[in-house]
C-alpha positions, 0 to 999 in steps of 0.5 A: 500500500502506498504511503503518505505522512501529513505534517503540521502543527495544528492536524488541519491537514490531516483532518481535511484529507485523512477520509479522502486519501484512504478512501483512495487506498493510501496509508496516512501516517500523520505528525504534529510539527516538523521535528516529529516529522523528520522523525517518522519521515526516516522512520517510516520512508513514506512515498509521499511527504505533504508538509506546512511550510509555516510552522514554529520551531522546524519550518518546511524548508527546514524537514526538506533539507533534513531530509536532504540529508538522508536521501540515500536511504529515501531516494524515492521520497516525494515532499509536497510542501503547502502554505497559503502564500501565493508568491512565486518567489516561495514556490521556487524557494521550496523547490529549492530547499529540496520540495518536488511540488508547492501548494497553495492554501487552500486547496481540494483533495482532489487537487492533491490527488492530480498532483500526486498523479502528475508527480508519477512513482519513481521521482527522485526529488533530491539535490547534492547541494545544501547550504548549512546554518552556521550559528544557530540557537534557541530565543532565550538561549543567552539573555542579555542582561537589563541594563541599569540605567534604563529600569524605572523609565517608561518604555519608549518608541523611536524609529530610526528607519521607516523607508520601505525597499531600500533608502532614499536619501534626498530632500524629497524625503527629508520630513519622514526619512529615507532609511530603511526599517529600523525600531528601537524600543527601551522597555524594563532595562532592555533595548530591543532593536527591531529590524536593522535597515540602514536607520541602525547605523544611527541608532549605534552612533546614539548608542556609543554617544550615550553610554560611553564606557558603560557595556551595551546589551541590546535584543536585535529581532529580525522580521525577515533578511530581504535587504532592507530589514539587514543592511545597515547591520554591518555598520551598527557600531556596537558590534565592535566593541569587546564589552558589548552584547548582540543578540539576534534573534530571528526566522530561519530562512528558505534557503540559509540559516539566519546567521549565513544570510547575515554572515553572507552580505558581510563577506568579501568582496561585499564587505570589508570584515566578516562578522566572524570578525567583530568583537563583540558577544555577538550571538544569533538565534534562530526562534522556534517558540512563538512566545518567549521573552526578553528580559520581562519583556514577554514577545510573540511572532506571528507569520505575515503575509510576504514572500519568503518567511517574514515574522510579524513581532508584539512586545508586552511592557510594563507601558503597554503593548507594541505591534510591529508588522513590517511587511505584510499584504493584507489576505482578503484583499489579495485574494479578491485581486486580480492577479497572484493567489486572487481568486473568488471561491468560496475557499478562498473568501473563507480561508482569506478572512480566517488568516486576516482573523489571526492577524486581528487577534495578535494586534488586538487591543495595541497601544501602537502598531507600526505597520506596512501601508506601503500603497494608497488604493490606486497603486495595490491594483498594480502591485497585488501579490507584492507584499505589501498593505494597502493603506485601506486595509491596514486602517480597517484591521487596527480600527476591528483590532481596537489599536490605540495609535497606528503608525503607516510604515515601510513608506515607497521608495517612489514616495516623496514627503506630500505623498506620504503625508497625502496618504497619512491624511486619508488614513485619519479620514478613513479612520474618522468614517469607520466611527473609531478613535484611533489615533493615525500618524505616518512613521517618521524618522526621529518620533518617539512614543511613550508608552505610559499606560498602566497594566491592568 
C-alpha cells in the first residue's frame, strides 16, 4: 500500500484529507510539527511527504533539507510542501530547499490527488547541494542582561528607519526619512532593536554617544533578511566593541540559516570584515517558540503575509503593548485581486478572512502598531501579490483590532514627503468614517512614543 505522512502543527491537514486519501487506498501516517516529522519521515520512508511550510520551531524548508540529508536511504521520497502564500518567489524557494511540488492554501483533495498523479512513482526529488546554518540557537538561549540605567523609565518608541525597499536619501524625503526599517524600543532595562535597515547605523552612533564606557546589551529581532530589514547591520557600531552584547534573534530562512544570510552580505568582496570578525558577544538565534521573552519583556511572532518567511513581532511592557508588522499584504484583499493567489471561491473568501482573523487577534487591543501601508488604493491594483498593505486595509484591521495609535510604515521608495503625508491624511479620514478613535500618524524618522499606560 502506498504511503503518505501529513505534517503540521495544528492536524488541519490531516483532518481535511485523512477520509479522502484512504478512501483512495493510501496509508496516512500523520505528525504534529516538523521535528516529529523528520522523525517518522526516516522512520517510516513514506512515498509521499505533504508538509506546512509555516510552522514554529522546524519550518518546511527546514524537514526538506533534513531530509536532504538522508536521501540515500529515501531516494524515492516525494515532499509536497503547502502554505497559503501565493508568491512565486516561495514556490521556487521550496523547490529549492529540496520540495518536488508547492501548494497553495487552500486547496481540494482532489487537487492533491492530480498532483500526486502528475508527480508519477519513481521521482527522485533530491539535490547534492545544501547550504548549512552556521550559528544557530534557541530565543532565550543567552539573555542579555537589563541594563541599569534604563529600569524605572517608561518604555519608549523611536524609529530610526521607516523607508520601505531600500533608502532614499534626498530632500524629497527629508520630513519622514529615507532609511530603511529600523525600531528601537527601551522597555524594563532592555533595548530591543527591531529590524536593522540602514536607520541602525544611527541608532549605534546614539548608542556609543550615550553610554560611553558603560557595556551595551541590546535584543536585535529580525522580521525577515530581504535587504532592507539587514543592511545597515554591518555598520551598527556596537558590534565592535569587546564589552558589548548582540543578540539576534530571528526566522530561519528558505534557503540559509539566519546567521549565513547575515554572515553572507558581510563577506568579501561585499564587505570589508566578516562578522566572524567583530568583537563583540555577538550571538544569533534562530526562534522556534512563538512566545518567549526578553528580559520581562514577554514577545510573540506571528507569520505575515510576504514572500519568503517574514515574522510579524508584539512586545508586552510594563507601558503597554507594541505591534510591529513590517511587511505584510493584507489576505482578503489579495485574494479578491486580480492577479497572484486572487481568486473568488468560496475557499478562498473563507480561508482569506480566517488568516486576516489571526492577524486581528495578535494586534488586538495595541497601544501602537507600526505597520506596512506601503500603497494608497490606486497603486495595490498594480502591485497585488507584492507584499505589501494597502493603506485601506491596514486602517480597517487596527480600527476591528481596537489599536490605540497606528503608525503607516515601510513608506515607497517612489514616495516623496506630500505623498506620504497625502496618504497619512486619508488614513485619519478613513479612520474618522469607520466611527473609531484611533489615533493615525505616518512613521517618521526621529518620533518617539511613550508608552505610559498602566497594566491592568
Amino acid at each position: 500500500m502506498k504511503s503518505i505522512l501529513l505534517i503540521d502543527d495544528d492536524g488541519a491537514l490531516h483532518s481535511s484529507l485523512a477520509t479522502a486519501l484512504s478512501e483512495a487506498e493510501w496509508h496516512v501516517l500523520h505528525a504534529i510539527g516538523g521535528e516529529e516529522g523528520i522523525r517518522i519521515a526516516v522512520e517510516t520512508r513514506p512515498d509521499i511527504i505533504v508538509c506546512e511550510l509555516l510552522m514554529p520551531r522546524v519550518n518546511g524548508y527546514q524537514v526538506c533539507r533534513a531530509l536532504q540529508a538522508r536521501r540515500e536511504t529515501m531516494p524515492r521520497t516525494k515532499v509536497i510542501v503547502t502554505g497559503s502564500s501565493s508568491y512565486p518567489t516561495d514556490r521556487s524557494n521550496a523547490i529549492e530547499a529540496g520540495a518536488n511540488e508547492y501548494l497553495v492554501k487552500p486547496f481540494k483533495p482532489s487537487d492533491l490527488f492530480k498532483l500526486l498523479d502528475e508527480l508519477g512513482a519513481d521521482t527522485e526529488y533530491f539535490s547534492s547541494s545544501r547550504t548549512q546554518v552556521l550559528r544557530k540557537g534557541d530565543a532565550g538561549d543567552a539573555p542579555v542582561e537589563p541594563m541599569a540605567y534604563l529600569i524605572g523609565r517608561p518604555p519608549t518608541v523611536r524609529f530610526w528607519g521607516v523607508r520601505g525597499s531600500l533608502p532614499m536619501p534626498g530632500p524629497s524625503t527629508l520630513q519622514y526619512g529615507g532609511n530603511t526599517s529600523c525600531l528601537e524600543v527601551r522597555a524594563d532595562g532592555e533595548i530591543i532593536i527591531l529590524d536593522a535597515g540602514t536607520g541602525i547605523r544611527q541608532l549605534g552612533r546614539k548608542l556609543i554617544q550615550e553610554f560611553k564606557d558603560t557595556p551595551i546589551h541590546v535584543s536585535i529581532l529580525i522580521s525577515h533578511t530581504h535587504w532592507d530589514h539587514i543592511q545597515g547591520f554591518p555598520f551598527f557600531i556596537p558590534a565592535y566593541s569587546q564589552k558589548n552584547k548582540v543578540r539576534i534573534i530571528g526566522y530561519e530562512g528558505a534557503t540559509k540559516g539566519l546567521s549565513s544570510v547575515l554572515s553572507s552580505q558581510m563577506e568579501s568582496p561585499y564587505f570589508p570584515i566578516s562578522m566572524q570578525q567583530m568583537p563583540s558577544h555577538l550571538h544569533v538565534e534562530e526562534i522556534k517558540d512563538m512566545e518567549f521573552k526578553i528580559g520581562t519583556v514577554t514577545v510573540k511572532a506571528t507569520f505575515l503575509n510576504h514572500p519568503g518567511i517574514c515574522m510579524g513581532y508584539r512586545l508586552e511592557t510594563s507601558g503597554g503593548s507594541v505591534c510591529y508588522l513590517p511587511d505584510n499584504e493584507p489576505y482578503s484583499r489579495l485574494r479578491t485581486s486580480p492577479g497572484p493567489g486572487a481568486g473568488q471561491s468560496y475557499e478562498n473568501l473563507s480561508y482569506a478572512q480566517e488568516q486576516d482573523e489571526k492577524l486581528i487577534e495578535f494586534i488586538r487591543d495595541a497601544d501602537v502598531l507600526v505597520m506596512d501601508s506601503q500603497y494608497d488604493a490606486t497603486e495595490y491594483r498594480a502591485h497585488v501579490g507584492w507584499g505589501h498593505g494597502c493603506v485601506d486595509d491596514v486602517v480597517a484591521l487596527a480600527v476591528v483590532a481596537n489599536v490605540k495609535k497606528l503608525f503607516l510604515f515601510h513608506h515607497d521608495p517612489d514616495h516623496d514627503d506630500a505623498h506620504v503625508k497625502r496618504m497619512a491624511d486619508w488614513a485619519r479620514e478613513l479612520a474618522v468614517m469607520h466611527g473609531a478613535t484611533l489615533e493615525v500618524d505616518a512613521a517618521r524618522e526621529g518620533v518617539e512614543v511613550v508608552l505610559a499606560n498602566k497594566p491592568a
